[in-house]
C-alpha positions as CSV (number, residue, x, y, z in Angstrom):
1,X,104.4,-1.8,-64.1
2,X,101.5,-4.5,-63.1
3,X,104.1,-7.4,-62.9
4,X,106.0,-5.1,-60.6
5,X,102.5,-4.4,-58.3
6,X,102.1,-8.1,-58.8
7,X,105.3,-9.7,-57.5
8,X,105.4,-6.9,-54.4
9,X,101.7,-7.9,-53.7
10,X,103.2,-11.4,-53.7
11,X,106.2,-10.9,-51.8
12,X,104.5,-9.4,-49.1
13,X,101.7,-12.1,-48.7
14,X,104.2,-14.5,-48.7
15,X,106.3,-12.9,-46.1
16,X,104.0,-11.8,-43.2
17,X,102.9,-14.9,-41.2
18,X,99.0,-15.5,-40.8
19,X,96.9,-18.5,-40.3
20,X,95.9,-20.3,-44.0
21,X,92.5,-20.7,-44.5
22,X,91.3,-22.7,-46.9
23,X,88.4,-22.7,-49.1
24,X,86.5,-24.2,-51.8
25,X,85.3,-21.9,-54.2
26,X,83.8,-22.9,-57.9
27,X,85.3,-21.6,-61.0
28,X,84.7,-22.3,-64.6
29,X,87.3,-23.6,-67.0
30,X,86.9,-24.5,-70.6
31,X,89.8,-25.6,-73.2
32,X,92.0,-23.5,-74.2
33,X,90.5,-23.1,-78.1
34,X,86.9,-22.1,-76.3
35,X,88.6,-19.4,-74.1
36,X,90.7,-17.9,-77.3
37,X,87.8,-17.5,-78.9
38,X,85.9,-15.4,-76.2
39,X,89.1,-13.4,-75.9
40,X,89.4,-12.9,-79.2
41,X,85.9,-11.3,-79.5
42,X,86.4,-9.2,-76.0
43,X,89.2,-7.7,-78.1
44,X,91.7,-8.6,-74.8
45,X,95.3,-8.1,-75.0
46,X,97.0,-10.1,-72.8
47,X,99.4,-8.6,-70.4
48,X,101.3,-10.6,-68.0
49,X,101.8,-14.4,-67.9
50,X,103.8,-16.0,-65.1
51,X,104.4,-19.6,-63.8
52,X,102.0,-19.8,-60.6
53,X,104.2,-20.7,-58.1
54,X,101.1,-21.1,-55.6
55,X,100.2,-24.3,-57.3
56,X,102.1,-26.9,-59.6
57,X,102.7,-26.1,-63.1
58,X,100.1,-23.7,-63.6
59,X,100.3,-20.4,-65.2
60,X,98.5,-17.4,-64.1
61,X,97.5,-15.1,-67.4
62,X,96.0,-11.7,-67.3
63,X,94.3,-9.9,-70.3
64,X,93.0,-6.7,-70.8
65,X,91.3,-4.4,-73.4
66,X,92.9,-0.9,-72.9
67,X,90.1,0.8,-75.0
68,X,86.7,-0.8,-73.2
69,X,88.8,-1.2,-69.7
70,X,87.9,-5.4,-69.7
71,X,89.9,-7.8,-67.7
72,X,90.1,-11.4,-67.1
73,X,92.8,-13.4,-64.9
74,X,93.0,-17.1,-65.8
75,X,94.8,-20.3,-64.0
76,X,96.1,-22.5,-67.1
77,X,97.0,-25.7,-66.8
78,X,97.3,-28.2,-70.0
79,X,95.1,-27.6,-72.0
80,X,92.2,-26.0,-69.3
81,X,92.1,-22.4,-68.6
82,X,90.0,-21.3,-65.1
83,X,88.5,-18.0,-64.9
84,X,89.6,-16.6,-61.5
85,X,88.7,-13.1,-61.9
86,X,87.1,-11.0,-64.6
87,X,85.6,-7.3,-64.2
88,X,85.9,-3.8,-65.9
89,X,88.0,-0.9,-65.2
90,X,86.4,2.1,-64.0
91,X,87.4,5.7,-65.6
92,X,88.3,8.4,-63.7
């Protein structure tokens, strides 16, 4: 279901036209061993993984924890993951 919200939130970016605006915005990446570890003790699952076709040969990644609602969405490239989004589901 999320890689079907994904790829129509993609395919509708892509297809309306609107000025780009571009913007430099810090992230943190660590190697790949460092972020396995965190993962690994957040108890996240991950969830989808898809080639990110916004940027060359980098993979988009997201993990969750279905029990404690974490979430983390990571841009990996080598051996370097970036954290691009991280938060924690609310319950309703």
């Amino acid at each position: 279901m999320l890689k079907l919200i994904l790829y129509s939130f993609l395919s509708i970016s892509l297809c309306c036209s609107a000025e780009v605006i571009t913007a430099n915005k810090p992230v943190n990446c660590y190697n790949v061993e460092d972020v396995a570890k965190e993962i690994k003790k957040l108890k996240e699952e991950l969830v989808f993984s898809d080639f990110n076709i916004m940027t060359d040969d980098s993979t988009i990644l997201f993990f969750k924890n279905e029990v404690t609602g974490t979430w983390t969405l990571f841009e990996a490239k080598d051996a370097i993951m970036c954290v691009l989004a991280y938060g924690k589901q609310n319950k309703l």
